[in-house]
C-alpha positions in Angstrom: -3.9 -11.0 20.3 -0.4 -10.2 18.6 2.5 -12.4 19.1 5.5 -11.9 21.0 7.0 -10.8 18.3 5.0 -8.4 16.8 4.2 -6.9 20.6 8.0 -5.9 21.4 7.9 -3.5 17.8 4.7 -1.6 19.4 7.3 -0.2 21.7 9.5 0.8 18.6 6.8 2.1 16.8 5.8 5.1 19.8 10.0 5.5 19.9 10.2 6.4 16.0 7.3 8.8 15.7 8.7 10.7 19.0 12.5 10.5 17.5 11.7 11.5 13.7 9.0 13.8 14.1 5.8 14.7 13.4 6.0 14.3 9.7 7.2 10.8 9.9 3.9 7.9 9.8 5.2 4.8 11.6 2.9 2.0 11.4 3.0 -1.7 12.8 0.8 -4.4 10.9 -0.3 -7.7 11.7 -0.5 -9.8 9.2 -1.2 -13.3 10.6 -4.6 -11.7 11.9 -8.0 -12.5 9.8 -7.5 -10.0 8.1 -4.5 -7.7 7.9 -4.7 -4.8 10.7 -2.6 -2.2 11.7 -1.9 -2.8 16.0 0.2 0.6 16.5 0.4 3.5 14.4 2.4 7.1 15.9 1.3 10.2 14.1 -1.2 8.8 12.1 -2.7 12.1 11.2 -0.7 11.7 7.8 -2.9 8.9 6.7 -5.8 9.2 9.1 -5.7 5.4 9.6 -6.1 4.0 13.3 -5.5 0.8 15.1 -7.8 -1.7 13.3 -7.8 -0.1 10.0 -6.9 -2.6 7.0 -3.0 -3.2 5.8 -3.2 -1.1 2.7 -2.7 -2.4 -0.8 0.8 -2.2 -1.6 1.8 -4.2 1.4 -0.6 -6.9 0.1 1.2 -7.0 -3.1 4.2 -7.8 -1.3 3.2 -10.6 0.2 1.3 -11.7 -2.8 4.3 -11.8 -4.9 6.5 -12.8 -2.0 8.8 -10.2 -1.9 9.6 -11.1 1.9 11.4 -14.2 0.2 14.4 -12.5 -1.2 14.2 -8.9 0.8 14.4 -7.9 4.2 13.0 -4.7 3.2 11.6 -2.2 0.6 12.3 1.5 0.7 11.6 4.7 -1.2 8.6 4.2 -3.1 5.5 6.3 -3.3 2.3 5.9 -2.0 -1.0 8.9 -1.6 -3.2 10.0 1.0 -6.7 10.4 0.1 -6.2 14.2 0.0 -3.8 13.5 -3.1 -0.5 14.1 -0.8 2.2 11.9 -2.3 4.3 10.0 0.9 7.6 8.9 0.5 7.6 4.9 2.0 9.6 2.2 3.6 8.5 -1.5 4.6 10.2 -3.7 6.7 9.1 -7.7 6.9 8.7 -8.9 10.5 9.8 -12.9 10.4 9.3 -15.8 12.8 12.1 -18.0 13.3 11.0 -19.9 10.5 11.6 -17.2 7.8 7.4 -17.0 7.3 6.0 -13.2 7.6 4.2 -12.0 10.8 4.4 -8.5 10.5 5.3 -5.5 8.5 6.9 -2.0 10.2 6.3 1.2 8.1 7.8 4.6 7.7 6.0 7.0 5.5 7.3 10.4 5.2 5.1 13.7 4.5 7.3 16.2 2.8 4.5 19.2 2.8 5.4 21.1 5.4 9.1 21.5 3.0 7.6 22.1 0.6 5.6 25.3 1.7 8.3 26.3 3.6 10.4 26.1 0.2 7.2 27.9 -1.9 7.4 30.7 1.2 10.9 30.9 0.9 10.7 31.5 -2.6 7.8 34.3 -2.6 9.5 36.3 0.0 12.6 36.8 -2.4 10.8 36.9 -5.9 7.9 39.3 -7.0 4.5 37.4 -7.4 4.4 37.7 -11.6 8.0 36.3 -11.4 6.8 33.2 -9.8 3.9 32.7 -11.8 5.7 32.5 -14.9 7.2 29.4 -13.2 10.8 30.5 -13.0 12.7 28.7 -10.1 9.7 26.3 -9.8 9.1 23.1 -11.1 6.6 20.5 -10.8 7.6 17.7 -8.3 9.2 14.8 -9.1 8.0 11.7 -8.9 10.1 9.5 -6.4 11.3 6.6 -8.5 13.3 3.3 -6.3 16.9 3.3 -6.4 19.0 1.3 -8.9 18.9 -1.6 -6.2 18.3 -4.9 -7.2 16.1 -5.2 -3.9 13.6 -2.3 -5.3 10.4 -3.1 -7.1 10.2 -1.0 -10.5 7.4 0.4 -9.6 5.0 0.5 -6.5 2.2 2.9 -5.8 -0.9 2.6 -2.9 -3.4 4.9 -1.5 -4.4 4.2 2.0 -8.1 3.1 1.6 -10.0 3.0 5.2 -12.1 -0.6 5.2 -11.5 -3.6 3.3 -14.7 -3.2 0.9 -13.4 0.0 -0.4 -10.1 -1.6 -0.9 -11.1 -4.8 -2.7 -13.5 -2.6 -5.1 -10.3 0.4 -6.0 -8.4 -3.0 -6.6 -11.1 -4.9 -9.0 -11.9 -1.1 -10.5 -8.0 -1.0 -11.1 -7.9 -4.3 -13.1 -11.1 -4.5 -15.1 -10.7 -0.2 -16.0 -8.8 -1.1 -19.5 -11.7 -4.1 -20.7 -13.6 -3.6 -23.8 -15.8 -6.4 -23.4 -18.9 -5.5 -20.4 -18.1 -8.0 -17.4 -21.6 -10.3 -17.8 -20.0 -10.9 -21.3 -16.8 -12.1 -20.2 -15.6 -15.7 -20.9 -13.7 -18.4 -18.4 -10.0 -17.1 -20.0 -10.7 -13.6 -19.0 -11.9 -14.1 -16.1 -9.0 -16.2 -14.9 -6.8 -13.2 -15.9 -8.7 -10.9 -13.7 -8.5 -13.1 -10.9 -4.7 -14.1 -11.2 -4.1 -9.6 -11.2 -6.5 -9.7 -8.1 -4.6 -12.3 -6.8 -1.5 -10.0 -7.5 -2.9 -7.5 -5.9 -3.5 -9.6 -2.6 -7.0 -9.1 -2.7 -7.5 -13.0 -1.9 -5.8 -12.1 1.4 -8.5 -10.1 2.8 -11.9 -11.4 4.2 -14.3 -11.7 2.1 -12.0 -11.8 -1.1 -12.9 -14.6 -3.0 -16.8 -13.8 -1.9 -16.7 -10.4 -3.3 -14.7 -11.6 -6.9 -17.3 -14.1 -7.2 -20.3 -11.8 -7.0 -18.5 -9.3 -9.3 -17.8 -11.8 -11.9 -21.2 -13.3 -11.5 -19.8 -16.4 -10.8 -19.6 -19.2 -8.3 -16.9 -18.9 -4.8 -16.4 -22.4 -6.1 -15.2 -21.2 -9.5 -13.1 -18.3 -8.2 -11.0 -21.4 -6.0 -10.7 -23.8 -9.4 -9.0 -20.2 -11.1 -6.9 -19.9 -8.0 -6.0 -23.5 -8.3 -5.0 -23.6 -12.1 -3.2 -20.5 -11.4 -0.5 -22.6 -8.9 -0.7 -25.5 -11.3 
């Protein structure tokens, strides 16, 4: 059951989806559940995601790195849908009255239908071999944060639909660049992996510290003593 809080955005989250449109994902997240779960979503055919589906990964890197601390909110950074669509995105922290996060609200926009409109626009003015020598078309640009002290320098997600595919995208993420095979690894290594999981907020989903354990063929117990010198 959501808190009060959390319950009287559910009632925001239907208003924004009818107000902006259909090309606007708003999305309501409750993050003192066990674990992180979306609890309204409007026009979720952008991301496919439902009520009950996880709280995707760039969200847990906020928490993770406490962003909620010294920002009230994050805007314009980019995040894809599993078709490869590329969504412009804005998170808002939900606080009780003690400052602590509860909740996050989130507006991700779909440009595609602008897009074709523009590519449309474009082919019924040009001939076809003028437009495929790439005259009046470029390649889209990347959405980059503002100069805004409040904006991370870079943030990127894709919106994975359960929490085992999300934890293994995360520990494929951080272990892609290793030269040495991951039964070879020793303690120091290790401990780096688990403080970029840790980053990553994988250690705020169920089942976190179970699942780095058995990929680092190690102990639960051992994956807590890194967690512990990491705060030390």
């Amino acid at each position: 059951m959501i808190s009060n809080i959390l319950h009287q955005y559910t009632l925001l989250v239907d208003f924004l989806g009818k107000a902006l449109g259909p090309d606007y994902e708003i999305v309501l997240h409750d993050i003192t559940s066990e674990p992180s779960r979306i609890v309204a979503i409007a026009n979720s055919h952008i991301s496919d995601r439902t009520i009950g589906s996880p709280t995707a990964n760039a969200a847990l890197q906020m928490l993770a790195t406490n962003s909620y601390k010294t920002n009230d909110f994050l805007y314009n950074y980019q995040v894809s849908t599993e078709d490869g669509r590329i969504l412009r995105a804005s998170t808002m922290f939900i606080k009780d009255e003690d400052g602590s996060p509860i909740g996050l609200l989130g507006i991700n926009f779909d440009d595609s239908r602008y897009k074709d409109l523009c590519k449309n626009l474009l082919s019924a003015v040009h001939p076809d071999a003028f437009l495929k020598a790439g005259n009046y078309i470029s390649p889209p640009v990347a959405i980059s944060p503002e100069s805004d002290p409040l904006q991370p320098d870079s943030l990127t997600d894709d919106f994975s639909m359960d929490i085992s595919t999300l934890m293994e995208k995360s520990f494929e993420s951080v272990t892609a660049s290793l030269d040495t095979p991951m039964e070879r690894l020793n303690q120091q290594e290790k401990r780096d992996i688990v403080q970029k999981l840790q980053e990553r907020g994988v250690f705020k989903l169920k089942g976190g510290i179970s699942f780095v354990a058995k990929r680092l063929s190690c102990s639960p117990a051992t994956v807590y003593r890194y967690l512990g010198d990491l705060e030390s």
